[in-house]
Each structure stands twice: as structure tokens, then as C-alpha cells.
LUMLO-825690 format. One record per residue (C-alpha): residue number from 1; residue in three letters; x, y, z. Coordinates in pm, whole numbers, plus 50000, padded with zeros to 5 digits. Layout:
N
@n:NUM	res:ALA	x:X	y:Y	z:Z;
...
//
This chain:
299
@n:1	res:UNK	x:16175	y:35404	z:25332;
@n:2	res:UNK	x:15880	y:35214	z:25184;
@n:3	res:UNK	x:15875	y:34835	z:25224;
@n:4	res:UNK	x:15768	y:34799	z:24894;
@n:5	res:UNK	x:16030	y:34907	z:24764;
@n:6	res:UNK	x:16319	y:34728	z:24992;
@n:7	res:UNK	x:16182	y:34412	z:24963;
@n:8	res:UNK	x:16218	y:34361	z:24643;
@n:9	res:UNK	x:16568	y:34527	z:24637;
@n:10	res:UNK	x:16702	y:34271	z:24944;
@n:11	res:UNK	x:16573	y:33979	z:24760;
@n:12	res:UNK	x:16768	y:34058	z:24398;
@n:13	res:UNK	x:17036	y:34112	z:24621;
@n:14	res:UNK	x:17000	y:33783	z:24815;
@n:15	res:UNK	x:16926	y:33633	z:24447;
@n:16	res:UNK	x:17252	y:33739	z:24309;
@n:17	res:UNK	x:17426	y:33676	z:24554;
@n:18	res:UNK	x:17411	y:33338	z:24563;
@n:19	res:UNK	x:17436	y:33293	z:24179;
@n:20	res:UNK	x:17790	y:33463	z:24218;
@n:21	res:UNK	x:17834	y:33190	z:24528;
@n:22	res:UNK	x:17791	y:32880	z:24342;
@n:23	res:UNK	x:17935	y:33024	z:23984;
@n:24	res:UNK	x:18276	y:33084	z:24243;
@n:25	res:UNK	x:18292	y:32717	z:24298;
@n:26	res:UNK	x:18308	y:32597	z:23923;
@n:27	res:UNK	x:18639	y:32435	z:23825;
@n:28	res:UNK	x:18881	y:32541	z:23572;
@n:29	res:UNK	x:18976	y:32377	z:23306;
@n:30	res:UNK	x:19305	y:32398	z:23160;
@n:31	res:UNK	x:19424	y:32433	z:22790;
@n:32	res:UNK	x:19826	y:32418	z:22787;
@n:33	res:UNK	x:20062	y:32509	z:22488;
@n:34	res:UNK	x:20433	y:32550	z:22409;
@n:35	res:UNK	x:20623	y:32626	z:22214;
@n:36	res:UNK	x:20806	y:32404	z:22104;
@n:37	res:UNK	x:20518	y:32165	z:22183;
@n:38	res:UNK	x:20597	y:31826	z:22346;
@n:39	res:UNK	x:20755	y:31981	z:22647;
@n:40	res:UNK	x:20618	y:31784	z:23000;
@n:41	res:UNK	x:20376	y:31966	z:23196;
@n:42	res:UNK	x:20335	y:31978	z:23588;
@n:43	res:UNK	x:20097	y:32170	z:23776;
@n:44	res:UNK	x:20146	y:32194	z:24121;
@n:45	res:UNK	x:20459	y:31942	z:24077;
@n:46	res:UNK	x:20210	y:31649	z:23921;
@n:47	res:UNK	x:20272	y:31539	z:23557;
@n:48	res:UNK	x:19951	y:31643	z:23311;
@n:49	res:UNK	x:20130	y:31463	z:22998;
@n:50	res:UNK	x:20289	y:31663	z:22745;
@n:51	res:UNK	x:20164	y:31975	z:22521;
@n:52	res:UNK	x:19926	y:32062	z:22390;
@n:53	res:UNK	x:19779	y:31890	z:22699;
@n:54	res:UNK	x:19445	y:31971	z:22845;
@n:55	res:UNK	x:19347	y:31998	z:23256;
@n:56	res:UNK	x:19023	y:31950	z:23386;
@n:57	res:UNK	x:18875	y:31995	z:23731;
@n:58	res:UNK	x:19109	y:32254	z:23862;
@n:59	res:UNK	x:19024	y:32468	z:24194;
@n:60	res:UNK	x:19010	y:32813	z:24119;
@n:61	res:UNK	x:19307	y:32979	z:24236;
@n:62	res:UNK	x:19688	y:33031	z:24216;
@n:63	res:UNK	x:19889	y:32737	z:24122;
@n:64	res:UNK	x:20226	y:32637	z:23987;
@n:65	res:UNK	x:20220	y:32565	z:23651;
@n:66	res:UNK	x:20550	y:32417	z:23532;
@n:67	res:UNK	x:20730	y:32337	z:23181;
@n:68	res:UNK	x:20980	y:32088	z:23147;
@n:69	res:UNK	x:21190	y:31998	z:22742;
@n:70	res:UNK	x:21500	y:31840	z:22695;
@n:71	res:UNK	x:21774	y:32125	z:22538;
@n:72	res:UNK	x:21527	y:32442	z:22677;
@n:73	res:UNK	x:21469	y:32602	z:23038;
@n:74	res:UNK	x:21278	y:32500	z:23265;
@n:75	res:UNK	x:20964	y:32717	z:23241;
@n:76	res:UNK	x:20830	y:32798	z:23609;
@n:77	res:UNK	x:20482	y:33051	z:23685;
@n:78	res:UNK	x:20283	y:33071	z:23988;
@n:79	res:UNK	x:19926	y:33139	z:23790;
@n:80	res:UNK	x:19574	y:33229	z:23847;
@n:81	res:UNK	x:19336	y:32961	z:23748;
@n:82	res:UNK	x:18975	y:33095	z:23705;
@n:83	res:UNK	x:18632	y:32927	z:23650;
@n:84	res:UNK	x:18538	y:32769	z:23327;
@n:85	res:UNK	x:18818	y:32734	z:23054;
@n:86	res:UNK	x:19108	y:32928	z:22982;
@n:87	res:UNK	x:19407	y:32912	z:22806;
@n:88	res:UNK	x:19820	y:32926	z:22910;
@n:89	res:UNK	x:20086	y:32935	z:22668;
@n:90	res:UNK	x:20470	y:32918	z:22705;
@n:91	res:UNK	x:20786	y:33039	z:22496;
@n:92	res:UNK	x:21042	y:32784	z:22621;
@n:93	res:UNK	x:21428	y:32979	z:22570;
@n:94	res:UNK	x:21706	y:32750	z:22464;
@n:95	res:UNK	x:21986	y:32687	z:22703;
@n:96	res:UNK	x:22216	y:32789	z:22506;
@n:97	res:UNK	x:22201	y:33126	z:22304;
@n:98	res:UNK	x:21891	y:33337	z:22239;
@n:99	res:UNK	x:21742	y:33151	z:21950;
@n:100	res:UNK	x:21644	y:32791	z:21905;
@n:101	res:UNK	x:21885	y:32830	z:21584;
@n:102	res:UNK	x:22171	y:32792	z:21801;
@n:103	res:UNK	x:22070	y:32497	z:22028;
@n:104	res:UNK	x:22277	y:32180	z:21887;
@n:105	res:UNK	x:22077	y:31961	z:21798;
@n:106	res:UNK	x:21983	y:31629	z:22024;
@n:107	res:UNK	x:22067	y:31333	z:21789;
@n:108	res:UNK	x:21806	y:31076	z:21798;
@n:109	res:UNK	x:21819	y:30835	z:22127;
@n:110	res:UNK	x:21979	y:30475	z:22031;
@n:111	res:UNK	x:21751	y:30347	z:22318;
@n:112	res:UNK	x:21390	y:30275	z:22322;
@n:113	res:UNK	x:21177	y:30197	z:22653;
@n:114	res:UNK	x:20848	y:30103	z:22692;
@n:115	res:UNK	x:20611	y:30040	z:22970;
@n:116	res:UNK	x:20286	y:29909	z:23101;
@n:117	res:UNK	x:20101	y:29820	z:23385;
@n:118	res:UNK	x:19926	y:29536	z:23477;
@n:119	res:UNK	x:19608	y:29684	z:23652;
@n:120	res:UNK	x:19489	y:29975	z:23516;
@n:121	res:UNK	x:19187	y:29967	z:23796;
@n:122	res:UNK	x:19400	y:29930	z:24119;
@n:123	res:UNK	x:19262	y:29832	z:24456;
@n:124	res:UNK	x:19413	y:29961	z:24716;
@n:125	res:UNK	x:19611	y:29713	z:24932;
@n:126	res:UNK	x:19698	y:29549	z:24592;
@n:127	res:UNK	x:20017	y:29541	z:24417;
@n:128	res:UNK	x:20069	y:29635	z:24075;
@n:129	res:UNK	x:20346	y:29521	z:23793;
@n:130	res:UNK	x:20525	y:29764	z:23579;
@n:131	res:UNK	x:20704	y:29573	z:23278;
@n:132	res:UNK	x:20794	y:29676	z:22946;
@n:133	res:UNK	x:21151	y:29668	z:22788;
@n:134	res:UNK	x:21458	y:29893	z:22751;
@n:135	res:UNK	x:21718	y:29812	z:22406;
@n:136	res:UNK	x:22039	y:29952	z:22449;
@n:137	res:UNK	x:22014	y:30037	z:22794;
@n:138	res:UNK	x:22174	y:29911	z:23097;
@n:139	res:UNK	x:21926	y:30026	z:23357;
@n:140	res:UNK	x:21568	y:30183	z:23370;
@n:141	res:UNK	x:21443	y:30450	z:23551;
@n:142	res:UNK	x:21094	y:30418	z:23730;
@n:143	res:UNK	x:20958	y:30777	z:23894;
@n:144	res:UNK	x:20607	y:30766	z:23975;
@n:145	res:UNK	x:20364	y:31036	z:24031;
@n:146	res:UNK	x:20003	y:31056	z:24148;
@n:147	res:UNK	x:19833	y:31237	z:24524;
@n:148	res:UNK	x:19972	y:31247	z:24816;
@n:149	res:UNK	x:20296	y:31075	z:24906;
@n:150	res:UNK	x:20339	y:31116	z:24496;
@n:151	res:UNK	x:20314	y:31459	z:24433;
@n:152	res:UNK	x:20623	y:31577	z:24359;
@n:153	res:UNK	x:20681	y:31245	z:24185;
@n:154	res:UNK	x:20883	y:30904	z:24390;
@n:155	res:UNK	x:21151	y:30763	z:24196;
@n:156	res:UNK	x:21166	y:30377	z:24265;
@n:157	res:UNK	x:21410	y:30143	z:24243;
@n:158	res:UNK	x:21589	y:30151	z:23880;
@n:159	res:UNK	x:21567	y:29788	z:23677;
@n:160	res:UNK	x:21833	y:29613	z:23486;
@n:161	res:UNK	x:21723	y:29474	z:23173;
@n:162	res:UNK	x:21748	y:29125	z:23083;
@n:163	res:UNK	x:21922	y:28950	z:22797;
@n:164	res:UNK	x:21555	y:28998	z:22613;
@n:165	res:UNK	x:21586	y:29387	z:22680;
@n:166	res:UNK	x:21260	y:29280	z:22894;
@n:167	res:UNK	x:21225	y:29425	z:23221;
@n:168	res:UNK	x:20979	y:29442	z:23555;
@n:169	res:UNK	x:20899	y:29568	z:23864;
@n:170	res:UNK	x:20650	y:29498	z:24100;
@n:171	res:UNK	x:20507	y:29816	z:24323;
@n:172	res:UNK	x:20336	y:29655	z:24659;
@n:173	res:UNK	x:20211	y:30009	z:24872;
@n:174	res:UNK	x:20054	y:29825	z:25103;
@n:175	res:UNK	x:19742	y:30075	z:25251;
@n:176	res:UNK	x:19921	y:30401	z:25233;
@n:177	res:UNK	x:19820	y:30523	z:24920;
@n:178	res:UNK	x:19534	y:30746	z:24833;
@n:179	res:UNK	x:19291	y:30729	z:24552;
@n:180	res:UNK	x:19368	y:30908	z:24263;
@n:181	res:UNK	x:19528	y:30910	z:23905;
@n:182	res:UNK	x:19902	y:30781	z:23867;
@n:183	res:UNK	x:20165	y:30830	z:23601;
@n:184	res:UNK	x:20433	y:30594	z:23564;
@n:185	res:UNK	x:20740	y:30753	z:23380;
@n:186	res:UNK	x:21004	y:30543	z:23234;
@n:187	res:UNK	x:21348	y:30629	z:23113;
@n:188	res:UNK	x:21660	y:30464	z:23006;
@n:189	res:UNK	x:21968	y:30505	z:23271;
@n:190	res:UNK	x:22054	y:30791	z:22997;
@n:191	res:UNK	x:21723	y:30982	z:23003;
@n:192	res:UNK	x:21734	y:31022	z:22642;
@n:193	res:UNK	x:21460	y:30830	z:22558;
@n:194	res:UNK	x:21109	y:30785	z:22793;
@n:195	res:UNK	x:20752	y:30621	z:22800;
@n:196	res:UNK	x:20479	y:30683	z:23013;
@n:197	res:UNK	x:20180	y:30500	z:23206;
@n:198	res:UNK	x:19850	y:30600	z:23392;
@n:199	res:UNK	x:19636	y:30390	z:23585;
@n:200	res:UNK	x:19355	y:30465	z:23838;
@n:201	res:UNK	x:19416	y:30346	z:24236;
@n:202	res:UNK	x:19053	y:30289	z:24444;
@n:203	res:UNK	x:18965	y:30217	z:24736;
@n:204	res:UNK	x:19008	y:30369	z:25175;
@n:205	res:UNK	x:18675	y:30575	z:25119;
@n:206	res:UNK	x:18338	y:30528	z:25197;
@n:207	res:UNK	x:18029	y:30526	z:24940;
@n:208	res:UNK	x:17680	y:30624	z:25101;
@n:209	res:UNK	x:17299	y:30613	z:24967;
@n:210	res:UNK	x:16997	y:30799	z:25080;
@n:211	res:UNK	x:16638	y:30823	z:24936;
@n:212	res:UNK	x:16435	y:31094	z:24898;
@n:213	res:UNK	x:16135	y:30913	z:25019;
@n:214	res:UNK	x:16098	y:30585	z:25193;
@n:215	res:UNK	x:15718	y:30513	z:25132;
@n:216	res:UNK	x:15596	y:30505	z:24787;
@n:217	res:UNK	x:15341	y:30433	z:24570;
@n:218	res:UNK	x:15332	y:30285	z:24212;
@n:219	res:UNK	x:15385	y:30640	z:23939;
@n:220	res:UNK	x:15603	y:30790	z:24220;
@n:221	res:UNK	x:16026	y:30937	z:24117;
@n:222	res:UNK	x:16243	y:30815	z:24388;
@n:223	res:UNK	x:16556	y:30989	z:24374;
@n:224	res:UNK	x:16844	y:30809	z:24488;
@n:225	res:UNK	x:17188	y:30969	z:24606;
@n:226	res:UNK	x:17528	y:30977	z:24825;
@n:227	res:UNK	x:17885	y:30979	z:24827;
@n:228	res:UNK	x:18165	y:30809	z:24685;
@n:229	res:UNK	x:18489	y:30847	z:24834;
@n:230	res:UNK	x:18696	y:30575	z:24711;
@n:231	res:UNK	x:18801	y:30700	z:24391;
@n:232	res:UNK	x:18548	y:30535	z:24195;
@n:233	res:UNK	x:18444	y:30704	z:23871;
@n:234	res:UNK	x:18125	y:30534	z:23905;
@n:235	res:UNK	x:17889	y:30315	z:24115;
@n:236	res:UNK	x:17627	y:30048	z:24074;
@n:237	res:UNK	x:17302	y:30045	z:24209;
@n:238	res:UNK	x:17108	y:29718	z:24248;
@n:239	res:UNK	x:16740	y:29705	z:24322;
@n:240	res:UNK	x:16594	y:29418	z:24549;
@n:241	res:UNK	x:16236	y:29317	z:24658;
@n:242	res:UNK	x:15923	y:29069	z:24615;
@n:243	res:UNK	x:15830	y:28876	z:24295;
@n:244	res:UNK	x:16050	y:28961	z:24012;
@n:245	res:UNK	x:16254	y:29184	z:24167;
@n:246	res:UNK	x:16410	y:28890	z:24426;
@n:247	res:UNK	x:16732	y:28774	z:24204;
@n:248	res:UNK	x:16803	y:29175	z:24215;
@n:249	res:UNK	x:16755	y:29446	z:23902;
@n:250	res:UNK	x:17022	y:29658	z:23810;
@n:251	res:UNK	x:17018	y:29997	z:23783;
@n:252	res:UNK	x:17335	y:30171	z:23699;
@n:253	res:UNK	x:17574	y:30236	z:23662;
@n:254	res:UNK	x:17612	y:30625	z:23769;
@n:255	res:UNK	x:17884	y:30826	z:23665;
@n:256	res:UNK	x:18054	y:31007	z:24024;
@n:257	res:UNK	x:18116	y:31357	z:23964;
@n:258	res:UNK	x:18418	y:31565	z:24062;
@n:259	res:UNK	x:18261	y:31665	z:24422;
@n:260	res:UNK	x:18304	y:31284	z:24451;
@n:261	res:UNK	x:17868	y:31274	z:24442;
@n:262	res:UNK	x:17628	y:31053	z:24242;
@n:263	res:UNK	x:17238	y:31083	z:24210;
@n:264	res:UNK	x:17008	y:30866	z:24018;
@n:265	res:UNK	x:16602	y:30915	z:23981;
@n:266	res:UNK	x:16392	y:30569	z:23975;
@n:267	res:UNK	x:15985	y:30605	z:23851;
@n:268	res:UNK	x:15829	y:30299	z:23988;
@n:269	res:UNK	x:15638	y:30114	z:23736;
@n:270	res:UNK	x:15256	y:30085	z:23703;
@n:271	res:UNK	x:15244	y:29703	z:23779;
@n:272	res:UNK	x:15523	y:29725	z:24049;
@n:273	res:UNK	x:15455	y:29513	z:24342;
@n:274	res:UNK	x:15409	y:29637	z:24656;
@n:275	res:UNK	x:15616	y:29517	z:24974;
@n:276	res:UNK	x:15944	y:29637	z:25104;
@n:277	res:UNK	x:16259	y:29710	z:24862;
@n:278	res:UNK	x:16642	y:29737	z:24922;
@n:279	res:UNK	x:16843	y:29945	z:24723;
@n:280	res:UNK	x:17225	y:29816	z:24715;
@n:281	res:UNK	x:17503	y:30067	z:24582;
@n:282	res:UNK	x:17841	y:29983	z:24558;
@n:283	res:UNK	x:18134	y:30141	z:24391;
@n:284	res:UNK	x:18346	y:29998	z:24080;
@n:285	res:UNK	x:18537	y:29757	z:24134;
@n:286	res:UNK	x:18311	y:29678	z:24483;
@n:287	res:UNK	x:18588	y:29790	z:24754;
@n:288	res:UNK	x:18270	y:29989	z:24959;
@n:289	res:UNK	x:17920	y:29959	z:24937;
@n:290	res:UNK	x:17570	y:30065	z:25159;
@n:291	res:UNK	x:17173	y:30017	z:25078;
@n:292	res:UNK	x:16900	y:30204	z:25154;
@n:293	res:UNK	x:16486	y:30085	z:25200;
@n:294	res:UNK	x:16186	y:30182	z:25073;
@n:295	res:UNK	x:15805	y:30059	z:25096;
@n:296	res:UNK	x:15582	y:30068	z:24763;
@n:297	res:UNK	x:15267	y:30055	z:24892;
@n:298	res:UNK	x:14871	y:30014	z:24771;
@n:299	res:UNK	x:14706	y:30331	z:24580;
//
């Protein structure tokens, strides 16, 4: 067969192939109804909030999507989650009878809880306080649900309510705890009534820098990158070097992105100095950190 002719055909191939590659990796993103709407959501036996509730970053795949409403079934699926964003909706049966007409109504709870935490940026190896208060209640019910350990959700130990209806509860993990998003759901000793918390826990990981090029001269794009591990959501980047660039100049922050990556591109400046510079990056709130050099040097 001519060459001409294969060549091209093997590279369109090649081409397409690795379009299809990368388009396969793109997460899912999650837009959950019910009805009746309000019911708890779980995917993969971690809380999402109630619907209509919206899931971003999702690994394509099958995963269990769960529905959970006080007075209905519990709504169980083992789904396919594709790229991009797609929709999943759920017809929640009464428990008793086969319409909603014949459910008895749930009279309104006498109770009320609240809740709320006292770092919403945790640091792993910290401890955090739940408080909040309970009225008409004799005990409250703490279940907690984030990565890991948390997954299927960790009930801790219940709390008695003061004479104020005021109650609280300090959580000290210690360093077993991954990074991640956390719920906090509170009920009264009833579960008639609930509130609920989130907070973010960082830290245990590693963030990393590396430069495209580490000589330089003044009009050049530098562009900065690495890892962050620790949970972060973002990172700061702090530029050090001769004359008026000693005392440091920032320049982030940079958002981290769900492959837990950051990149940042730097033109230096006409009347930059020349000399040796350190680039500092650490993550928010500082619990890793690494630098990187570079030389600007004479035209």
C-alpha cells in the first residue's frame, strides 16, 4: 500500500485517539432530584445535602447513588456516572400504601437543633468544636461524615443539653484523618428534627513547585507549577530576590484544581533586576510549603 496514503491515515488515528483518551478522564457532574424534594442524598454512602442537590467532580463510572426521606423508602441504585453533566431523578414510594395520599402525615417536630462549627478551615492534628442547641430535647445526636474513616458516616458520642438548651462537643482526631470535605449532622434523641454542618480538614500532603526555566531574561513567561496534596483549595506563591523584591512580592493566590494541580505564568518586567530569585509556594492555611530558583540575567 502507498505510504502516502497510510501515513496520514495512522496519524488521524493516533490524533483521535488520544482526544477520546483525555475526554475519558473528564468528571461528572451530578444534578439530583426527587420527588418529593428534600429527601438526603448519599453517593457512595457520603451525604451530598438534600434535593435538588448538585455533585461535582465525580469519576466516571458506576456508583451508589442513595435516597433517604422521613415517611418514604429508602431509594437505593447502583448508577453509571458519565463525563460532563447529567441528570438522576427519583420517585420516592410511601411506606405505607401506594400513594403519598395515604401516608399520615408527620406533625411538625416540637424540637429544634442547631449546629456549628468552630473552624471551618481545619488543620489536621487540630481539634474542632461542634456547639449549637437542642429545645425540647433530652439528648443530641452527632454522626459525622467526610473520606476515609467517615464514609459511611461515624456517629459520636450523643450530648445532653444544658438548662440553656445549649450544647457542645469537642472532636480531637488526632493525625488520622484525611483531607477532605465533612458534614456534621445533628438530630434531636427523637430524629424528628435535624441541622447540618460542613467544614474543610487540610493538611498530611505535600505541595511541590517547579519552573519551566531557571535562567531568564527580562520580557521572558516563566511558568510556575506543582502539586498540592493537602487539601488545600488554593496556594500562595511569594516571589523573593534583589532590590525591591527583598521584603518578598506576592503572587497568588492559585486556585488547586480537582487533580489536586496548580500552575501560574509570571512575565518578568522590563526594569526587573537581574540576580538570583526564590519562588516560595505554600498552601492555605501554610501546613506544607517548597520554593523553587531562577536567575534573571543581562540581555
Amino acid at each position: 500500500m502507498n505510504l502516502k496514503i497510510v501515513l496520514p491515515i495512522l496519524i488521524t488515528c493516533v490524533l483521535l485517539s488520544g482526544c477520546l483518551s483525555e475526554e475519558s478522564f473528564v468528571k461528572g457532574t451530578l444534578q439530583i432530584t426527587s420527588s418529593p424534594s428534600g429527601a438526603e442524598v448519599y453517593l457512595d454512602g457520603q451525604f451530598q445535602g438534600s434535593t435538588p442537590s448538585t455533585v461535582a467532580d465525580v469519576a466516571p463510572g458506576n456508583h451508589t447513588l442513595e435516597y433517604r426521606y422521613p415517611g418514604y423508602k429508602t431509594w437505593t441504585s447502583v448508577i453509571t456516572v458519565p463525563s460532563g453533566t447529567s441528570n438522576f431523578f427519583a420517585a420516592l414510594e410511601p411506606l405505607q400504601g401506594s400513594g403519598a395520599q395515604n401516608v399520615t402525615p408527620t406533625p411538625p417536630p416540637s424540637s429544634t437543633v442547631t449546629v456549628r462549627v468552630s473552624n471551618i478551615l481545619m488543620i489536621i492534628g487540630e481539634s474542632n468544636v461542634f456547639s449549637g442547641t437542642c429545645t425540647d430535647c433530652s439528648k443530641v445526636l452527632l454522626t459525622l461524615y467526610g473520606p476515609g474513616y467517615y464514609a459511611q458516616g461515624i456517629s459520636l458520642e450523643p450530648q445532653k443539653p444544658n438548662s440553656a438548651s445549649a450544647w457542645s462537643y469537642t472532636w480531637n482526631p488526632g493525625y488520622s484523618i484525611q483531607s477532605g470535605r465533612y458534614t456534621l449532622v445533628v438530630e434531636d434523641g427523637q430524629k424528628t428534627t435535624s441541622d447540618r454542618a460542613e467544614f474543610s480538614v487540610v493538611g498530611g500532603g505535600e505541595v511541590s513547585i517547579t519552573s519551566n526555566s531557571y535562567a531568564a531574561v527580562r520580557g521572558d513567561t516563566l511558568r510556575l507549577s506543582g502539586q498540592c496534596t493537602t487539601g488545600a483549595q488554593s496556594v500562595r506563591l511569594v516571589l523573593v530576590g534583589p532590590e525591591q523584591f527583598s521584603s518578598g512580592i506576592e503572587l497568588g493566590p492559585v486556585s488547586v484544581t480537582a487533580e489536586k494541580t496548580w500552575s501560574f505564568r509570571y512575565t518578568l518586567d522590563s526594569a526587573m533586576p537581574t540576580g538570583l530569585y526564590t519562588v516560595y509556594v505554600y498552601d492555605i492555611p501554610k501546613t506544607g510549603s517548597s520554593s523553587t530558583q531562577f536567575t534573571v540575567r543581562p540581555i
